[in-house]
N, C-alpha and C positions, 0 to 999 in steps of 0.2 A: 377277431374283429379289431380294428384299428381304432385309437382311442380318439376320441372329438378331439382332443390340442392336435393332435397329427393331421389329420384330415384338415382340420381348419386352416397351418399352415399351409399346406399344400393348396391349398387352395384361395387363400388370401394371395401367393404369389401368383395366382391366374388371375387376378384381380387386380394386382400391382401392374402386371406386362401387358393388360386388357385386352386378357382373352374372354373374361367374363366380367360384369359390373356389378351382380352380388349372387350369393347361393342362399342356399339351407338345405341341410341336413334332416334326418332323425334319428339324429344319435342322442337327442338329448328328450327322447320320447320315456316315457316312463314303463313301457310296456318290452318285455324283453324282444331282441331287434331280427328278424330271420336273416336279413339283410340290410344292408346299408342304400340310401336313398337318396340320392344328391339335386336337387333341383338350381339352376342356371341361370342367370339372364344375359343374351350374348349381349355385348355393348353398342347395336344395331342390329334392327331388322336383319333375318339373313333366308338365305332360301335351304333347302334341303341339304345341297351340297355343303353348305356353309355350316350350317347346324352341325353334321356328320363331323365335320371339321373340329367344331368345339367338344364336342360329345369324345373324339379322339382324343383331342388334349387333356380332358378331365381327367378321362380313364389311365392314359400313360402319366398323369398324374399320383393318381390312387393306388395307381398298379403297385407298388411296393408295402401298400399297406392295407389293399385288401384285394381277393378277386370274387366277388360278389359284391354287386354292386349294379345298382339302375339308377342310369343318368338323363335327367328329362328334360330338356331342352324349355324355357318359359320365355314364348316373348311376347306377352299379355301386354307388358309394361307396369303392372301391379309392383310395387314397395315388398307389400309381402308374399314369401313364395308358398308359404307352408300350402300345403292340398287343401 
């Protein structure tokens, strides 16, 4: 498993080139992790297609630092993502 500074770089640069506008993780959950759990917010409404799109770039994101991994797509528009 990939440690939270890894992941978060990788993923604050998706947020620099606004592929996404903020995440969260549970890697800083306290209970030990089966998997890793990435939640998104694209930086506008998108449709299925588009979503897929994002959910792509996280993953070839992550992909060098973990391959277990679920990516959920959030476009509540809520601040916070946590579940």
């Amino acid at each position: 498993m990939a440690l939270w500074g890894e992941v978060n770089v990788a993923l604050n640069r998706l947020v620099a080139a606004g592929v996404i506008t903020r995440f969260w993780t549970n890697l800083a959950a306290r209970k030990p992790l089966m998997m890793l759990h990435v939640v998104v917010s694209p930086p506008e409404p998108v449709d299925p297609e588009g979503a897929e799109t994002i959910r792509s770039a996280v993953a070839a994101a992550l992909e060098p630092l973990t391959d277990d991994v679920t990516i959920t797509i959030d476009q509540s528009g809520k601040t916070d993502l946590r579940p």
